[in-house]
N, C-alpha and C positions, 0 to 999 in steps of 0.2 A: 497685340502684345499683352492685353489686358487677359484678352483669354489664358493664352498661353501661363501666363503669370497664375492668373486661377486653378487652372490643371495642376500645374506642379505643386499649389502649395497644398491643394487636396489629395495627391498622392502623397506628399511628406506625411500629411494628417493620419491619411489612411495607414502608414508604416508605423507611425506612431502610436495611432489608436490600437492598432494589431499586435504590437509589442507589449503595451500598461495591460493590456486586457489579460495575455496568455502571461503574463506576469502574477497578476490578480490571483487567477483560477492553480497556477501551479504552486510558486512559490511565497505568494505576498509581494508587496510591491514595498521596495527599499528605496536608499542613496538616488541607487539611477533611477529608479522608475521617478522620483518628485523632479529630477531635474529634465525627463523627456515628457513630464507633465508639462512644462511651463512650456518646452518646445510646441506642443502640440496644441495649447492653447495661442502660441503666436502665427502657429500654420491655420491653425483653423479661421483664425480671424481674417486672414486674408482671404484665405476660401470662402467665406461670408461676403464678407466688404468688398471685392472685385464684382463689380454686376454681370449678374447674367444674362444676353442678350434672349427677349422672348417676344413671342408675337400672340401670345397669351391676352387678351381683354381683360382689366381688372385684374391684373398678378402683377405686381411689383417687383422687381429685376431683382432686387434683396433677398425677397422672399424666396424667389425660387434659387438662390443662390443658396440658403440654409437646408432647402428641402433637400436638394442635393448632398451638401454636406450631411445632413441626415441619416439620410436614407445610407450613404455611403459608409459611415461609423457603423449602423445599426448591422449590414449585412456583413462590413469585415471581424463583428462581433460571432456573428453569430456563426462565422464559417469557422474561426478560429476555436469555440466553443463544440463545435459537433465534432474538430478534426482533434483535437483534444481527448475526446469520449469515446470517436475511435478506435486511438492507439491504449484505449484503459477497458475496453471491455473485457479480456480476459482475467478470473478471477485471480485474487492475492494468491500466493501457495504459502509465504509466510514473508515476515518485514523484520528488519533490522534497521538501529539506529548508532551513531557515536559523532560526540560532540568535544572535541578539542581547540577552542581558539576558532577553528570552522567545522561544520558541521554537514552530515551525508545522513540521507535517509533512504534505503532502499526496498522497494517495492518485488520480490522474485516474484513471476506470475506462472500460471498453470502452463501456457503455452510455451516455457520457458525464453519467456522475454523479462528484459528488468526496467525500472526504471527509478532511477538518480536525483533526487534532491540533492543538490548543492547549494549550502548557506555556508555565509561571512556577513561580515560588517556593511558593508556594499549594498549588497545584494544576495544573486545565487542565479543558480543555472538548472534545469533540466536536461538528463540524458537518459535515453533511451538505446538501448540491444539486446543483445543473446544471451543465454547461457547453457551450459550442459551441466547435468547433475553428474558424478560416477561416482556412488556412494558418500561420504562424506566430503567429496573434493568439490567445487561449485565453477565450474571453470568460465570465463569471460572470455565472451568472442568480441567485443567492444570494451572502450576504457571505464575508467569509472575515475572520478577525481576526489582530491580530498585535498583540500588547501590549493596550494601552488605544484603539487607533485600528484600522480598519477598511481592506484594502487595494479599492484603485479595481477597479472590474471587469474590465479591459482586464490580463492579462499577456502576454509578449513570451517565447514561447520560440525562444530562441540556442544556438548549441552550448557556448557556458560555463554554460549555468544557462538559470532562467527570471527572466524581471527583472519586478519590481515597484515599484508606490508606493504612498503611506499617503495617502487622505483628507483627513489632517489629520497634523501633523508630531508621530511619538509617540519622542525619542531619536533616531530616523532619520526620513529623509522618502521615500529609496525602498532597494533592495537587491535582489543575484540569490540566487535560491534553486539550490543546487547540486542537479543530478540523483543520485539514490539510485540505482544501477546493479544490477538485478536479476542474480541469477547463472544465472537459467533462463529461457530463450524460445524461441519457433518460431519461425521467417522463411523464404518461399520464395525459392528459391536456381534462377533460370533458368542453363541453357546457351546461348549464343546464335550458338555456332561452330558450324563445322562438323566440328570434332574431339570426340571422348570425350573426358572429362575424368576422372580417377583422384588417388585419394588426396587431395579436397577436405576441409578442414578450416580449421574459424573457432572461431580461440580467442583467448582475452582473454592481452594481452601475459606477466604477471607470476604468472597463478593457476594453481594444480596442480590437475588434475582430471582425469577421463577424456576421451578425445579423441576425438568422433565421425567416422570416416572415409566420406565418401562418391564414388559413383561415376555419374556423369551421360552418357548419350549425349548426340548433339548434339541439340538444340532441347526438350530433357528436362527438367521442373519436378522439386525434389524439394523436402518440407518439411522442412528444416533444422532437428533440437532443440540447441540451446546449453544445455549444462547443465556448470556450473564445476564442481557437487557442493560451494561452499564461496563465503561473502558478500567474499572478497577481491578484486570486480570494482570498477575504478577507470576502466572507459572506453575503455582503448586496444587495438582489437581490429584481429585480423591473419588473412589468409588469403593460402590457399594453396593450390596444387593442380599436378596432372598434367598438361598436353596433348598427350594421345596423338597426336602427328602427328610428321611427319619432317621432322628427329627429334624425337625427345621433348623439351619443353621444362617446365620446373618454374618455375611463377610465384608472387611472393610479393608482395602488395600489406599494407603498414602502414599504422596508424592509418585504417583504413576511414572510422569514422564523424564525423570530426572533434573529436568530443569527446560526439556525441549516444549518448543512451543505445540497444543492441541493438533493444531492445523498442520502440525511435520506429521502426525497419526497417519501411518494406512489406514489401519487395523488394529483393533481388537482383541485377541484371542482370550474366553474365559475356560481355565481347565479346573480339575475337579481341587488341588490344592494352591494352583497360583493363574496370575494372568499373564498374556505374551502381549507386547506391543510389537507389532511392524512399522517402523520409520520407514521415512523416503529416503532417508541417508544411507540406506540400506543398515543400518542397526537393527538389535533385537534387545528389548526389555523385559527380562523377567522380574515379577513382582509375586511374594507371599503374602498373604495377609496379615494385617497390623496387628501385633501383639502375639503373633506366632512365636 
């Protein structure tokens, strides 16, 4: 019976210990994670304190009682942690956040899978699925929640945000979710003059950071890293550059992307009077130089 009694209360332990932990790592631990804290401290102790029959020399039935418990926390830690990492290795493609009373953070990822931060006062949840891009429409093959109601599957990415609705009216009936502006990306950066270009660089209006200088011949691709070195990106990016031609002319085009995030960038295009962006929303941005 004693055994028995042990087992169970090391498996409560272990469902416990598996739950605070992927709590931890995703969301924080709230409400309920401090109250399945206590639980887990009362499982555990019995999974301790029931002895463990051993024919061990010199090992104390206690002891090997906790090694167990142990060992058993450490590997449902660790299994939980790798399948976590898992399901996140594909990179961001861009994020959005909106906080009303509760609050949704969502992750779009390259492999078009997403993943769901939900926060309240409680606590909050993790979800994870699909989605499809068709140009500005972002379609959802799985839910997404936001309070007590459920957003419609269809969202509308705009350069202020992504807009949404609720299913059903929960405090709100729709909202835009603000872009989470990454401080690091790649984007290809064509030339499409017939001049060199010198001393290119795209940096975000207001953030201190190292400033990547680059040099393109004509008709020359390069892969562009934007890297702020610091999360104080707010959107309003700027470039600039050399054209080696006669004479030299220094062009400086602002707010490039309208308000969309870096990381929405295909592409580049620099022509001899403006530049073209290619969005994944399938948008096109043209831009003349400042003060034209």
């Amino acid at each position: 019976m004693s055994a028995f009694s042990r087992i169970t209360a090391l498996i409560v332990s272990i469902f416990f210990c598996g739950f605070l932990f992927y709590e931890y790592i995703t969301i924080g631990n709230g409400l309920l994670s401090f109250i399945m804290f206590i639980a887990l401290l009362v499982f555990s102790a019995f999974a301790i304190l029931i002895p463990t029959k051993t024919k061990i020399r010199y090992v104390h039935k206690y002891f090997t009682s906790f090694l167990i418990w142990l060992f058993s926390m450490g590997a449902t830690m660790a299994i939980v942690f790798t399948y976590e990492k898992v399901r996140n290795l594909s990179p961001i493609l861009f994020s959005t956040t909106y906080y009303y009373d509760a609050g949704v953070d969502i992750d779009f990822r390259k492999n078009r899978t997403f993943r769901a931060v939900n926060l309240d006062m409680v606590g909050g949840s993790v979800t994870y699925g699909k989605y499809e891009l068709q140009d500005s429409l972002i379609i959802l093959s799985n839910k997404i929640q936001f309070g007590n109601a459920n957003m419609r599957d269809t969202l509308i990415a705009k350069s202020d945000g992504v807009y949404f609705s609720l299913e059903k009216p929960w405090k709100i009936t729709e909202g835009i979710m603000w872009y989470k502006y990454l401080p690091k990306t790649t984007l290809p950066i064509w030339n499409k003059t017939n001049h060199s270009i010198d001393s290119l660089c795209l940096k975000e209006l207001f953030s201190e950071g190292m400033e990547n200088y680059q040099s393109l011949a004509p008709s020359q691709k390069v892969e562009y890293v934007f890297d702020m070195k610091n999360e104080e990106v707010d959107g309003d990016y700027f470039l600039r550059f050399n054209r080696l031609s006669q004479p030299s002319e220094k062009k400086e085009f602002w707010d490039i992307t309208n308000g969309y995030p870096l990381e929405t960038v295909q592409s580049i295009h620099i022509y001899k009077d403006q530049i073209v962006l290619e969005l994944i929303f399938g948008k096109r941005i043209m831009k003349e130089p400042h003060g034209k």
